[in-house]
C-alpha positions in Angstrom: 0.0 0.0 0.0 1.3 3.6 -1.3 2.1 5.8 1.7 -0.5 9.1 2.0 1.4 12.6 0.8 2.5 14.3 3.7 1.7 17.9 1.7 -0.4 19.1 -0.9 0.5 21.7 -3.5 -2.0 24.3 -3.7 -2.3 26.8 -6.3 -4.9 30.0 -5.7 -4.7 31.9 -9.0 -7.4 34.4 -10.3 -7.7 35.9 -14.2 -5.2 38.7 -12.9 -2.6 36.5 -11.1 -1.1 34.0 -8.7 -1.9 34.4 -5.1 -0.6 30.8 -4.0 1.6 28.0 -5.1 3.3 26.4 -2.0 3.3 22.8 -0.3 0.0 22.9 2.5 -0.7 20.5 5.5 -4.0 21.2 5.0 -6.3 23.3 3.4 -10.0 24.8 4.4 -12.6 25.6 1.0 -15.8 27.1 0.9 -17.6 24.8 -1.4 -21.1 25.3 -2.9 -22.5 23.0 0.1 -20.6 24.2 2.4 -16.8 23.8 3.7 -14.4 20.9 2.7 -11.6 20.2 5.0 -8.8 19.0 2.6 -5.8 16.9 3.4 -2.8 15.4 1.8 -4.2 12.3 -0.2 -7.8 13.7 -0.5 -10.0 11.5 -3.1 -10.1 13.8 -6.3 -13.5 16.2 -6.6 -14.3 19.1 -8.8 -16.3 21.7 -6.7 -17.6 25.3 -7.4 -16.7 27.6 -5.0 -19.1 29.5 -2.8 -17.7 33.1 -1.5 -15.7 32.9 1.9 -12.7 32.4 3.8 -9.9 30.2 2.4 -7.9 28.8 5.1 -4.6 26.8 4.8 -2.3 25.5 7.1 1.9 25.1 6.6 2.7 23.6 9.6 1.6 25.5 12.9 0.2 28.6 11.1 -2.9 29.3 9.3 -3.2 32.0 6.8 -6.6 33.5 5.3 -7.5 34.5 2.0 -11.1 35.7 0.9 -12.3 34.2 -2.7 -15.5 34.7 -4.6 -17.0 32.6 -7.4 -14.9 30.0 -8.8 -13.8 26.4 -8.9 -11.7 24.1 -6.8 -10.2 20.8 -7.9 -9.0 18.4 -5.5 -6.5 15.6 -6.7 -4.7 13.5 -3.9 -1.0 15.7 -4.4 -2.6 19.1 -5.6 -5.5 21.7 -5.1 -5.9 24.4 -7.4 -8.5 27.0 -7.2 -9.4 29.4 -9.8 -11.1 32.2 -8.4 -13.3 35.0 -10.0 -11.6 37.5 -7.2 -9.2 36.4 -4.5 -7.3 38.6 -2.0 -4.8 38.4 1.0 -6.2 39.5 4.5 -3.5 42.0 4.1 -4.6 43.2 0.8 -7.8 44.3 2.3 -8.5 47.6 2.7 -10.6 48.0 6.0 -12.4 51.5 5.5 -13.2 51.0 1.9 -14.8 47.2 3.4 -16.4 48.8 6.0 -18.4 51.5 3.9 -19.6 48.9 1.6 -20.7 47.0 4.6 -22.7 49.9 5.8 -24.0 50.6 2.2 -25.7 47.0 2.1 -27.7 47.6 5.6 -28.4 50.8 4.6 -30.0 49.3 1.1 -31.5 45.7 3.3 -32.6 48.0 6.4 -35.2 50.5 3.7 -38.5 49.2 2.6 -37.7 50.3 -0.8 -39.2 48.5 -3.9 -36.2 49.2 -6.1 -34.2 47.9 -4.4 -32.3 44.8 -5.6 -32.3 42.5 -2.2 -30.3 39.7 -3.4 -27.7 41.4 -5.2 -27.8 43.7 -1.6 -27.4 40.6 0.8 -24.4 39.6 -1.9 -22.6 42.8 -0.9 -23.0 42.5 2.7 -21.8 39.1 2.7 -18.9 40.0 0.9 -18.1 42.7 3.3 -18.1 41.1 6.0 -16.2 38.4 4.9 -13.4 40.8 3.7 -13.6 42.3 7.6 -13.4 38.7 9.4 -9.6 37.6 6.8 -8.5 41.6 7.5 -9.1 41.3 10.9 -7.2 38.1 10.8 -4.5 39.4 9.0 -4.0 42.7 11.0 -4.0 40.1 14.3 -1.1 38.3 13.0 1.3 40.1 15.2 4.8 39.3 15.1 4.0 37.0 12.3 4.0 37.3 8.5 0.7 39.4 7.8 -2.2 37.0 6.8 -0.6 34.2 9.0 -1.8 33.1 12.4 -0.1 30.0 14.6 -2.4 27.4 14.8 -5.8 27.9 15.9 -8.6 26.2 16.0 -10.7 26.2 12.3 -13.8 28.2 12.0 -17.0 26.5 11.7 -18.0 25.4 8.2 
């Protein structure tokens, strides 16, 4: 019996460029139905992407990445997921996440018949998921920004 990889390459590219491409213990999605906890070995998959928090691991520490529409493949020795929009916790700039997020419960919070709820709750999602990797990234202390020692995973 073949030993199980003790890493998995992952890639994280967008149309615009290459966010990722290093060895991972592990690696945290958000699929279409919901998280999927990768590891080295994983049985391949093909999965569209949902928008959310990517999460991998190299070693002890954890860094965060926001992606919106897209696909991931999973192969036993490699991830790659090509993202619509991607960005680093780092990358993220607060204020200009924050308005937005007041913007969308400014549009959800009025009664108003013109006003396009879905693509409204898209943008507050979005938002706040920007706010939750920044905050992550600007907590990172003495570590590299975006990177976090180990911790326990968010919820799926």
């Amino acid at each position: 019996m073949a030993l199980l990889p003790e890493v998995v390459d992952l890639e994280v590219v967008t149309p615009e460029r290459q966010l990722v491409r290093e060895e991972v213990h592990e690696i945290q999605v958000p699929g279409k139905n919901g998280y999927l906890g990768i590891l080295p070995g994983h049985a391949p998959l093909l999965s569209e992407l949902h928008m959310g928090e990517l999460s991998y691991r190299q070693g002890m520490v954890w860094c965060h990445l926001t992606v919106f529409r897209g696909f991931v493949e999973v192969l036993p020795d490699r991830v790659i997921v090509l993202a619509e929009v991607a960005e680093r916790g780092e990358e993220i700039e607060v204020e200009r996440a924050r308005a937005a997020r007041q913007r969308a419960e400014d549009r959800l919070a009025k009664p108003d018949p013109d006003t396009d709820w879905n693509r409204a709750q898209v943008a507050l999602e979005r938002a706040l998921i920007r706010l939750q990797v920044a905050a992550k990234a600007g907590g990172a202390g003495a570590g590299a920004p975006g990177r976090l020692p180990l911790e326990p995973t968010h919820a799926p």
